[in-house]
GUFI-226892 format. One record per residue (C-alpha): residue number from 0; residue in one letter; y, z, x. Coordinates in nm, 3 decimals. Example, Ala and Ser with C-alpha at 12.3 -4.5 7.8 and 13.67 -1.06 7.14 Angstrom:
residues 2
(martor 0 'A' (-0.450 0.780 1.230))
(martor 1 'S' (-0.106 0.714 1.367))
***
This chain:
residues 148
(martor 0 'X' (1.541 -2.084 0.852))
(martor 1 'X' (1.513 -1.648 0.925))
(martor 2 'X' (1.665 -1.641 0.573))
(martor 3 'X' (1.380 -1.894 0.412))
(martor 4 'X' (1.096 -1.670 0.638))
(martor 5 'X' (1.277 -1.349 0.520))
(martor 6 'X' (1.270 -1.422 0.154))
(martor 7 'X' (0.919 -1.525 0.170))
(martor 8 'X' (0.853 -1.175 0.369))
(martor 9 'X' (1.027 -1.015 0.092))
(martor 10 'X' (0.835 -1.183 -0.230))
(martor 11 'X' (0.522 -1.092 -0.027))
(martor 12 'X' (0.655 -0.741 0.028))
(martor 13 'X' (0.652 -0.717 -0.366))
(martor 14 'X' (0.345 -0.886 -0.435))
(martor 15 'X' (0.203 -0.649 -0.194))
(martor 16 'X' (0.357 -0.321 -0.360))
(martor 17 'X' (0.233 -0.458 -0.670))
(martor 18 'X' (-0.101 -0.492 -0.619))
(martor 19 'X' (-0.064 -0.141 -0.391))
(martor 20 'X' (0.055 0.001 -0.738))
(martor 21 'X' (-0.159 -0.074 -0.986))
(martor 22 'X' (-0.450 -0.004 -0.748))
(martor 23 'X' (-0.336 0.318 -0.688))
(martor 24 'X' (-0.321 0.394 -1.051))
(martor 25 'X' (-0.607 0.241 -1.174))
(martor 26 'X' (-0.784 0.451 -0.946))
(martor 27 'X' (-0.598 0.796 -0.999))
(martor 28 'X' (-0.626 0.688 -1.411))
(martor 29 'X' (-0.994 0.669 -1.339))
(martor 30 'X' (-1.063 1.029 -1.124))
(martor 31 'X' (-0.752 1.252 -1.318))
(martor 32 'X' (-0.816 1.113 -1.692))
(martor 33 'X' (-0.475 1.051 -1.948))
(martor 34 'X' (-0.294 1.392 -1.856))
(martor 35 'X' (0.047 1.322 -1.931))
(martor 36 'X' (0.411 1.464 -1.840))
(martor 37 'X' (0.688 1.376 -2.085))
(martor 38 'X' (0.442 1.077 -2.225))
(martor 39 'X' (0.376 0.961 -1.880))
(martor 40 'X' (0.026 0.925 -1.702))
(martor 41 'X' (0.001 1.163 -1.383))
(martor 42 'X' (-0.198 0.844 -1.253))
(martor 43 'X' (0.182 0.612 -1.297))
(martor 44 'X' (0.367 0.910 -1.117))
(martor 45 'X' (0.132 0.985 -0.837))
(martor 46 'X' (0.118 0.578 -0.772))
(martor 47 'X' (0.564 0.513 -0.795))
(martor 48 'X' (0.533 0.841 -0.583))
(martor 49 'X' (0.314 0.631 -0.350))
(martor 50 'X' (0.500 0.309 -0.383))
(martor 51 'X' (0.819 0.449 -0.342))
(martor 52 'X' (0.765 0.695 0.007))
(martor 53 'X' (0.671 0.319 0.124))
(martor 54 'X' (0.985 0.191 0.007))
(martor 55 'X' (1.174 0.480 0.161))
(martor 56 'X' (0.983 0.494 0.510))
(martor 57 'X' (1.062 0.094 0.484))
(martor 58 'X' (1.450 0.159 0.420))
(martor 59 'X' (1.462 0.408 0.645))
(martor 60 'X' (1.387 0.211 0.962))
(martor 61 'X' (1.683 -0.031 0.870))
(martor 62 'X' (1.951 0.228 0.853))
(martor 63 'X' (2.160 0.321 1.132))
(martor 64 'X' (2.075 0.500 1.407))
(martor 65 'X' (1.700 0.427 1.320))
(martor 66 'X' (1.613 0.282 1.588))
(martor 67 'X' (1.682 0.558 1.839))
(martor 68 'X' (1.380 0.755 1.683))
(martor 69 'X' (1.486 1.099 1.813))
(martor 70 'X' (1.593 1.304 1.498))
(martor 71 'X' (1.275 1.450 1.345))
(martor 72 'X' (1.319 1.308 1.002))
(martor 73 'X' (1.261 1.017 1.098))
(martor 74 'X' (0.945 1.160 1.238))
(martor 75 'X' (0.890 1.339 0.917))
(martor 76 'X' (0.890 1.018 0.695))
(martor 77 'X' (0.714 0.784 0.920))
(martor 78 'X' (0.400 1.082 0.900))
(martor 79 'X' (0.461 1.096 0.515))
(martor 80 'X' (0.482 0.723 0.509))
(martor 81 'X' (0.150 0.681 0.744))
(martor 82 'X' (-0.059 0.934 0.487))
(martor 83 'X' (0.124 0.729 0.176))
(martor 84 'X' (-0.043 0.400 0.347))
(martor 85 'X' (-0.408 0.613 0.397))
(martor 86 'X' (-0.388 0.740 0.047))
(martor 87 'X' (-0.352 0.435 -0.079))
(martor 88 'X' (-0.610 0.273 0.127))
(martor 89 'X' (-0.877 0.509 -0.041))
(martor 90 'X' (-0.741 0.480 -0.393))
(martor 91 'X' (-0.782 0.052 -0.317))
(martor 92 'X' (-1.113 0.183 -0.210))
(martor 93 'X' (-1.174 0.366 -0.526))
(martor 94 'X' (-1.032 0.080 -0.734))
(martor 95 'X' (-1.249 -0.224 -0.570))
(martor 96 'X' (-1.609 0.029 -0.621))
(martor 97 'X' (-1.533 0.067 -0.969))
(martor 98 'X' (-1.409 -0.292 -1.031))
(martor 99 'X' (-1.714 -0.406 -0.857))
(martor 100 'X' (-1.964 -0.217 -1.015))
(martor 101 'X' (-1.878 -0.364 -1.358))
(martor 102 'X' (-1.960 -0.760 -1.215))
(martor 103 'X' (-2.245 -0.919 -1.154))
(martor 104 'X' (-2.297 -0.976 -0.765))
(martor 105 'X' (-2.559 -1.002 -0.500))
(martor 106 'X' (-2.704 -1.334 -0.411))
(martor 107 'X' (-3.014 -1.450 -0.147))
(martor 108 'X' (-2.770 -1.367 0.164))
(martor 109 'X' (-2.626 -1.011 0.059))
(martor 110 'X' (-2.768 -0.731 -0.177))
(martor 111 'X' (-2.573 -0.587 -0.461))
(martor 112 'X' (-2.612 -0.272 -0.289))
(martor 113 'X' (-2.475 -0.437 0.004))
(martor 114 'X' (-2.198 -0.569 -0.135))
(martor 115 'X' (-2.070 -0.229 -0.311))
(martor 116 'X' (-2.111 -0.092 0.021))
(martor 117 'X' (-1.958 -0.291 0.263))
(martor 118 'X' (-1.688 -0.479 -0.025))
(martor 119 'X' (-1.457 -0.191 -0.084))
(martor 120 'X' (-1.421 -0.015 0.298))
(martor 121 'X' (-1.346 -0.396 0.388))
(martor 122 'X' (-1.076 -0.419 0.116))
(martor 123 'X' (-0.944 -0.135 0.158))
(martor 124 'X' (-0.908 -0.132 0.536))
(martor 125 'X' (-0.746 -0.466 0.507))
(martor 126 'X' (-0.471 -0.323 0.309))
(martor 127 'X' (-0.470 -0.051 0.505))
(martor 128 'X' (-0.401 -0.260 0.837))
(martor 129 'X' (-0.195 -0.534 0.616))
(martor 130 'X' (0.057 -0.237 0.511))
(martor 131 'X' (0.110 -0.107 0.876))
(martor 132 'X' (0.109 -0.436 1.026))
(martor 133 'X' (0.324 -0.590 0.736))
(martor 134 'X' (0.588 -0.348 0.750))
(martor 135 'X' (0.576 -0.247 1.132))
(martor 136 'X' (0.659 -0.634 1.175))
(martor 137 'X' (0.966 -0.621 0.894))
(martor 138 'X' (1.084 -0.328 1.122))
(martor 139 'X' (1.078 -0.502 1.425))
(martor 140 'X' (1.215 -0.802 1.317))
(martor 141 'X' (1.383 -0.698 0.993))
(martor 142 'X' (1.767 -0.693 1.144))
(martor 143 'X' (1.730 -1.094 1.289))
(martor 144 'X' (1.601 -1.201 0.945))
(martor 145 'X' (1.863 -1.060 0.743))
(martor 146 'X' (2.141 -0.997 0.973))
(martor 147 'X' (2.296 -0.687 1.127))
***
């Protein structure tokens, strides 16, 4: 059964990244325009840059010796991997505002205004929380999942 809930943590994981990613460069496409490096967007480099600090901040609290949190690059990457998660929370925030300003919304109950005000921040600090939460879980229960 911890293998079942750990490969269902891990699809999730993905999904999650996935979404994290294209958010992310959606909304660096939108603010730094097509410059390119070697035929690649400096929106898709910033956002695997993004993506993968997660992935290493993740990694990194499953090696050995992790858990004993004393050396300070451990420190090091869980502060690069905290700003990774806040930078991506305000390029989701970027990304919902300019998804939602091409739709239609706003009803009787809530303004349009309303809703491009208070839709985003909400989105955004769910990911935010989802991505700390999320992965400060896998790290605490990450070794009885998968093993030792």
């Amino acid at each position: 059964m911890p293998i079942l809930l750990g490969v269902i943590l891990v699809v999730a994981l993905i999904a999650f990244e996935l979404f994290n990613f294209d958010t992310t460069r959606f909304a660096l496409q939108s603010l730094l325009g097509d410059v390119r490096f070697l035929s690649v967007s400096w929106a898709t480099i910033l956002a695997v840059a993004f993506c993968a600090i997660d992935f290493a901040g993740l990694v990194r609290f499953f090696m050995p010796g992790a858990d004993d949190g004393q050396r300070p690059e451990y420190w090091y990457l869980t502060g690069a991997w905290l700003l990774g998660a806040t930078m991506n929370a305000i390029m989701t925030w970027w990304a919902v505002s300019l998804t939602l300003l091409n739709h239609d919304l706003g009803n009787e109950i809530l303004s349009r205004a309303t809703l491009l005000e208070v839709v985003p921040i909400f989105v955004a600090a769910l990911v935010w929380l989802t991505r700390i939460l999320f992965i400060g879980s896998l790290t605490v229960a990450g070794s009885h999942l998968f093993g030792d």
